[in-house]
C-alpha positions as CSV (number, residue, x, y, z in Angstrom):
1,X,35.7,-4.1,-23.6
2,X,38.8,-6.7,-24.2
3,X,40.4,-8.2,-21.1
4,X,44.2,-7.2,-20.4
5,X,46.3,-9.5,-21.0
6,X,47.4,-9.3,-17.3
7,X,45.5,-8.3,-14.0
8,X,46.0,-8.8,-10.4
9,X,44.6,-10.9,-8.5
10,X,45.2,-12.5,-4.8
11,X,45.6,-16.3,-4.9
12,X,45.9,-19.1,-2.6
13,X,48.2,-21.9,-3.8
14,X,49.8,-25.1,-2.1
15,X,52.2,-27.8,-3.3
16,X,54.4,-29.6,-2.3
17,X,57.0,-26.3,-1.4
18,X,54.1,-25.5,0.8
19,X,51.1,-23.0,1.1
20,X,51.0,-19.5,-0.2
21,X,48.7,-16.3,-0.1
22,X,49.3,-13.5,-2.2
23,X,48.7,-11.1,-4.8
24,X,49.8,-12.4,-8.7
25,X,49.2,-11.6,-12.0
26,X,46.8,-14.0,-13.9
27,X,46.0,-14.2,-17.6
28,X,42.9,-14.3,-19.2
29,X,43.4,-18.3,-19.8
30,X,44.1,-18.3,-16.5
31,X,40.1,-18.0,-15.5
32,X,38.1,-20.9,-15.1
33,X,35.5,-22.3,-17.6
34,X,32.3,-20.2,-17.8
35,X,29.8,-18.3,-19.6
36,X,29.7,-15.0,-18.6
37,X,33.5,-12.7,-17.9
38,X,33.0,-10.1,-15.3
39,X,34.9,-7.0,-14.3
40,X,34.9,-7.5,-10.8
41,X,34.3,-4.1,-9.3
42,X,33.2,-5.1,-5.1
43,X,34.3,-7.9,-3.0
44,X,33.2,-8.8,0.6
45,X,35.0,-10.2,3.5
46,X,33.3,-13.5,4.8
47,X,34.5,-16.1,7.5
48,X,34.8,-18.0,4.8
49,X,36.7,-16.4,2.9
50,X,39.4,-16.2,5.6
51,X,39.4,-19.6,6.1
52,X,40.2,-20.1,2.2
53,X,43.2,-18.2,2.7
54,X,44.6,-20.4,5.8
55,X,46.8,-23.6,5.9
56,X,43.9,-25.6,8.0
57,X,41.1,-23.6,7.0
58,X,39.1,-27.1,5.5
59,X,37.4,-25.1,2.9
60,X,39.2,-24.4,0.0
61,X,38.8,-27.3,-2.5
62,X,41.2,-27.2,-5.1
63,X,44.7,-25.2,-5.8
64,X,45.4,-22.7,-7.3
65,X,42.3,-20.3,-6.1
66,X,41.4,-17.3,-6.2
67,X,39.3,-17.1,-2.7
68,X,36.0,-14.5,-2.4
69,X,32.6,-16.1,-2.1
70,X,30.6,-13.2,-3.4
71,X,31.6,-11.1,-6.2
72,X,29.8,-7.6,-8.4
73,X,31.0,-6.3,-11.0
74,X,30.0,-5.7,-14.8
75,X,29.8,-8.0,-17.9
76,X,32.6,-7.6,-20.4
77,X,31.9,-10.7,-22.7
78,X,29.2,-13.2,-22.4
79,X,27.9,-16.5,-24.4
80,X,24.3,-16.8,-22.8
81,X,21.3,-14.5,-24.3
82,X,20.6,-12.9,-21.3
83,X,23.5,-11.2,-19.8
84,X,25.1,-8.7,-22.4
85,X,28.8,-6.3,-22.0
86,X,27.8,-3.4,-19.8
87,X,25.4,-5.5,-17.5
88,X,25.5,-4.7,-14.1
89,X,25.6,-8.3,-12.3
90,X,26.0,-10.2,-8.7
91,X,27.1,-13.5,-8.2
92,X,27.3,-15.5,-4.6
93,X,27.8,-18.9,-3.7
94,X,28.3,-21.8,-5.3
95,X,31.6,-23.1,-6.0
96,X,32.7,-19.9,-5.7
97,X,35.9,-18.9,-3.8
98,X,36.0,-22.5,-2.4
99,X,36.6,-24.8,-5.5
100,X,36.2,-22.0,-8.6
101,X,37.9,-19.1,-9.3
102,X,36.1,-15.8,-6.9
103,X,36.1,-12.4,-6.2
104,X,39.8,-11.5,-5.4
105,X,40.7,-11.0,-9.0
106,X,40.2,-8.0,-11.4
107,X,38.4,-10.5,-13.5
108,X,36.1,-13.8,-13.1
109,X,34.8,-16.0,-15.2
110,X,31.6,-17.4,-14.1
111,X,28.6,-20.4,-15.3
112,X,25.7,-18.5,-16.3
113,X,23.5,-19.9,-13.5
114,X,25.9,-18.4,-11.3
115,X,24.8,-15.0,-12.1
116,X,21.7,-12.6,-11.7
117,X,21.4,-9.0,-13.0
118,X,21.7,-6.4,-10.4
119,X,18.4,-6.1,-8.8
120,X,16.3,-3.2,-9.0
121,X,16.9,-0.6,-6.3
122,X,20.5,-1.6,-5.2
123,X,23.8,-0.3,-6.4
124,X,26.9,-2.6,-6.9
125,X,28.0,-1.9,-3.2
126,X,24.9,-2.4,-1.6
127,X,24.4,-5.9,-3.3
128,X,28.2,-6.6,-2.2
129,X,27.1,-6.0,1.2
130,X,24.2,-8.2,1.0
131,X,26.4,-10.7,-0.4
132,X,26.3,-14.3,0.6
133,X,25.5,-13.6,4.2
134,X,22.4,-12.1,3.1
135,X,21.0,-14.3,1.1
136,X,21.7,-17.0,3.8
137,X,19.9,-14.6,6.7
138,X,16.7,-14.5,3.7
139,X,16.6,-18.3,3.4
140,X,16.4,-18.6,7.3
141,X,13.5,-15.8,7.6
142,X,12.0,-17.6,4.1
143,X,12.0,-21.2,5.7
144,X,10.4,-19.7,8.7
145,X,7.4,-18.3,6.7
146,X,7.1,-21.4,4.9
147,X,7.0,-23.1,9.2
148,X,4.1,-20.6,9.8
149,X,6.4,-18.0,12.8
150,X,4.2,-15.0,12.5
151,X,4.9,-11.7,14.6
152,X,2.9,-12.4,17.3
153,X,4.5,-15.4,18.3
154,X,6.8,-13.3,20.3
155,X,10.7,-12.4,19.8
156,X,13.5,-13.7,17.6
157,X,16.4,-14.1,18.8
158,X,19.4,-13.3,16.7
159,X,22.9,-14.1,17.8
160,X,26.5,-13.5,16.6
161,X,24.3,-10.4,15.5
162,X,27.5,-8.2,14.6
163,X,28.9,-10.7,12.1
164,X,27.1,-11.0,8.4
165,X,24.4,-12.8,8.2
166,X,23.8,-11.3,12.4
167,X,23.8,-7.9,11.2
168,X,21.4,-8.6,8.3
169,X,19.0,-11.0,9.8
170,X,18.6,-8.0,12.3
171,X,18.1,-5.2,9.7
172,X,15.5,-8.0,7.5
173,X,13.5,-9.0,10.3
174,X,13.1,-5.5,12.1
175,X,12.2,-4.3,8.3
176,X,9.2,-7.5,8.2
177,X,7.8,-6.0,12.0
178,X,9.4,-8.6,14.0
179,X,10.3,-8.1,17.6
180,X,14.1,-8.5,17.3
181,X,16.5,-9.5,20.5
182,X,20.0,-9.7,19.3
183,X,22.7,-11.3,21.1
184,X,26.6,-10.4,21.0
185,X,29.7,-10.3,23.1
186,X,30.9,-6.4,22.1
187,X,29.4,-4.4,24.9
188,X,30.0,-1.4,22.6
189,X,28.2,-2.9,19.3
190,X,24.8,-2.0,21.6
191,X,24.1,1.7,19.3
192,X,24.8,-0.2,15.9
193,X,22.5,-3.4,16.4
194,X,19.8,-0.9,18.5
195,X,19.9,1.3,14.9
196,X,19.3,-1.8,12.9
197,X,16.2,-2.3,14.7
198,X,17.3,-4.9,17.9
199,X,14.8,-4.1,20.5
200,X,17.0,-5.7,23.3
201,X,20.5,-7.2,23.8
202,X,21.3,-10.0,25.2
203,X,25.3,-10.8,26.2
204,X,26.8,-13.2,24.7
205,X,27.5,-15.2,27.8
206,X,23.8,-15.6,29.3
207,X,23.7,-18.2,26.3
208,X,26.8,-19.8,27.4
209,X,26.7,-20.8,30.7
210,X,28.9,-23.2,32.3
211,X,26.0,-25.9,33.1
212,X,23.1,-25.6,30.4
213,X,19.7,-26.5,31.4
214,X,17.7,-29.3,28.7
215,X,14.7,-27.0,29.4
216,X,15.0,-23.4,30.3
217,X,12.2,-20.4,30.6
218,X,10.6,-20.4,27.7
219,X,11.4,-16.9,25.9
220,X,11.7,-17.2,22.0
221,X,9.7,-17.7,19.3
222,X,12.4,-18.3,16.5
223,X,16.2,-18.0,16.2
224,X,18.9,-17.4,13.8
225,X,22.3,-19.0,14.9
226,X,25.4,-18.3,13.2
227,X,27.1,-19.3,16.6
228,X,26.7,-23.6,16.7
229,X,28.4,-24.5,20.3
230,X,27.2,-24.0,23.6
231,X,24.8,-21.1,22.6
232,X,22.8,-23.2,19.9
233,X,22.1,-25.5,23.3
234,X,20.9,-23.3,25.6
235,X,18.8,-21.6,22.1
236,X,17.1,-24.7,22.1
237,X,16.2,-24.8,25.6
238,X,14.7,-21.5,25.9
239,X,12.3,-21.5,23.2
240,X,8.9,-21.1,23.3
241,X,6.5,-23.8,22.6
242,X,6.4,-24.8,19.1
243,X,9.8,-22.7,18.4
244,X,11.9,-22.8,15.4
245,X,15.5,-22.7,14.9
246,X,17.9,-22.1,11.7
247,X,21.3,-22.8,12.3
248,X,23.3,-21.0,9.7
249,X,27.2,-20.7,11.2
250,X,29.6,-22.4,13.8
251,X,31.8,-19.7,14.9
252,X,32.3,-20.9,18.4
253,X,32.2,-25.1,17.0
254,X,30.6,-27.5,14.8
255,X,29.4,-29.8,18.0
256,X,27.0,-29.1,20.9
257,X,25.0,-31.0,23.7
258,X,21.5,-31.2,24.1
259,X,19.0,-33.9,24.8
260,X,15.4,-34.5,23.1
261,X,13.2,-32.4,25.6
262,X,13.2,-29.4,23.4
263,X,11.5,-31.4,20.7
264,X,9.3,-34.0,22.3
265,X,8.5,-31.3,25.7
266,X,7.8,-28.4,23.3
267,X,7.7,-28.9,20.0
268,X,11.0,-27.1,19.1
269,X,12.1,-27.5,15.0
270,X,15.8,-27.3,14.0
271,X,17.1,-27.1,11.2
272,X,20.1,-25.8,8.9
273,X,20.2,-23.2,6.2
274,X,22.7,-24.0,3.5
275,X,22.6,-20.9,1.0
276,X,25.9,-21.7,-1.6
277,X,23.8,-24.4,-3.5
278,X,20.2,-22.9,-3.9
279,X,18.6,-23.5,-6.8
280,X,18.2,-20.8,-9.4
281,X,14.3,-20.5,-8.8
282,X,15.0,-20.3,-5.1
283,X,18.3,-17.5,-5.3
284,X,15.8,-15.4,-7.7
285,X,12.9,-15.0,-5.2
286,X,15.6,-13.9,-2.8
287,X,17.4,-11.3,-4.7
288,X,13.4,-10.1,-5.6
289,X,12.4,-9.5,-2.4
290,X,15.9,-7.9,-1.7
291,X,14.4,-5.4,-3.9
292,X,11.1,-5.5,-1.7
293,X,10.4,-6.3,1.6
294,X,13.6,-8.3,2.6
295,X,15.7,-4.9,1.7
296,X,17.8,-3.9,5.3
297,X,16.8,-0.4,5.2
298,X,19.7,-0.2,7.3
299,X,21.7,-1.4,4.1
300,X,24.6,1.3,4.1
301,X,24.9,1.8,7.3
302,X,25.9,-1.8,7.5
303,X,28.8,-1.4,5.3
304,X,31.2,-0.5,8.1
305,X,34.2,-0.8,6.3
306,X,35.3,0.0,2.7
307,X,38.7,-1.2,2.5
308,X,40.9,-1.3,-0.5
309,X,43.2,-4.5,-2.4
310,X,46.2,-3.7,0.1
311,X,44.0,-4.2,3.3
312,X,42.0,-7.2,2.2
313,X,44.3,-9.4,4.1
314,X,44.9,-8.2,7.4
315,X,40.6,-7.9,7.4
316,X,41.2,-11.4,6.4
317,X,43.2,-11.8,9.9
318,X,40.8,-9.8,11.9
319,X,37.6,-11.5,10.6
320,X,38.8,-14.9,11.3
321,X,39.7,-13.6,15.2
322,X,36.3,-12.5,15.7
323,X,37.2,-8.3,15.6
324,X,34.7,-7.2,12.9
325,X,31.1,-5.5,13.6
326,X,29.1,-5.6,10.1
327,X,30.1,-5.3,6.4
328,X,33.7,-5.4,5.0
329,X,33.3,-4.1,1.2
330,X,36.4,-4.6,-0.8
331,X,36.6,-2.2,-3.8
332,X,38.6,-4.2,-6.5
333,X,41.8,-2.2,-8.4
């Protein structure tokens, strides 16, 4: 399979006439440096990705770029032994989207650590949907295994539970037997996170009250936070003795009060989950339980939205203004 010599692509580009987002037409010299040429069939729609494509955003690192942290798709030329033309592949992370070409194009060109054969049990759409905020949500639930949390410790708490890694970490830990209490502020999001296995709900603004106590009543065992802010704080003070937290997200702000009474009163562990630079080793074990254990059994029912190249960026718009519940799949030209 030969590359055109032309294919579309949406790109992000700023210069001294200013800053630009929208579809062009690349060339195959065009793609970055790389090993392995892929036929990018699915896309996702990340935070992240919206920020890329925004003036102020503070994430994309170099110009031009092609913007999409998570990319699937199908080899059409490779220089490493074990990736061939026809392989189905998945790539996420990395420099990906942020300072290296990503998934917004018919066509990427990727380093061969970058990218993993499709794993056994998922199709190209359901990896899509796993995606970065997936593999994120596994390191979280992995680090807590590693800390000891087992079942019986009590609930864990999930919040921002509608966005990505939310939705997932929902699905992942109802799927491991975990008592699940997910927290959002969409009254009507209640049947979706219920279905993923969320045992109760918990609105968005008991964790962000106006005064926050250091120390609250104690009521979880563990938490994933995509949220940062004032919720990450009043987390912190409600967690049961010996509680852990992975803060994976800052959607309502990078900064947050608290004091040292969660730690040195109860024993409370922070800590932060950073899944775009994962080793190999680590990024394999992931994608292997993906095909085990850590699967959302939920997986397609996740995928709210399949949305075509024309509507990619006004989900862009509404991602970045907090109006998405679940998975936004992009299905490539």
């Amino acid at each position: 399979m030969a590359l055109p010599d032309r294919f579309p692509a949406l790109l992000v580009e700023k210069d001294e006439s200013g800053f630009r987002f929208g579809e062009k037409d690349l060339t195959p010299s065009d793609l970055p440096q790389g090993e392995v040429t892929i036929e990018v069939r699915y896309s996702a729609v990340n935070f992240k990705d919206g920020l890329a494509t925004i003036p102020q955003g503070n994430v994309a690192r170099s110009y031009p770029l092609v913007p999409g942290i998570d990319l699937c798709g199908v080899v059409v030329e490779s220089e490493d032994g074990r990736f061939r033309a026809g392989d189905q592949v998945v790539a996420t992370g990395h420099d990906l989207g942020v300072a290296h070409h990503g998934g917004y194009a018919a066509y990427a060109r990727l380093p061969r650590d970058w990218v993993f054969k499709l794993p056994r049990g998922l199709d190209l759409r359901q990896a899509i949907a796993i995606g970065t905020a997936g593999v994120t949500a596994a390191e979280a639930i992995l680090r807590f295994e590693r800390e000891g949390l087992r079942k019986e410790m009590g609930p864990v708490l999930v919040t921002g539970a509608t966005g990505g890694v939310g939705c997932l970490a929902v699905d992942m830990l109802a799927g491991l037997g975990y008592t699940v209490e997910a927290s959002t502020g969409k009254p009507e999001a209640e049947a979706f996170l219920r279905a993923l296995g969320a045992q109760a709900i918990v609105p968005r603004a008991d964790l962000q009250p106006e005064s926050p106590r250091p120390l609250d009543r104690q009521r979880w065992a563990a938490a994933i936070d995509p949220v940062g802010g004032r919720t990450l704080a009043t987390v912190l003070s409600r967690l049961r003795y010996g509680g852990l937290v992975a803060s994976v997200g800052l959607t309502a702000g990078s900064g947050f009060e608290t004091s040292v009474f969660p730690f040195i009163l109860r024993n409370a562990t922070l800590f932060g989950v950073e899944s775009a630079y994962l080793s190999r080793a680590e990024r394999e074990v992931i994608w292997r339980r993906m095909s085990d254990d850590l699967r959302p059994a939920h997986l397609d029912d996740l995928i709210t939205h399949e949305i075509s190249w024309p509507e990619l960026p006004a989900a862009l718009g509404r991602i970045l203004q907090g109006g998405v519940t679940g998975r936004i799949v992009v299905a490539l030209p």
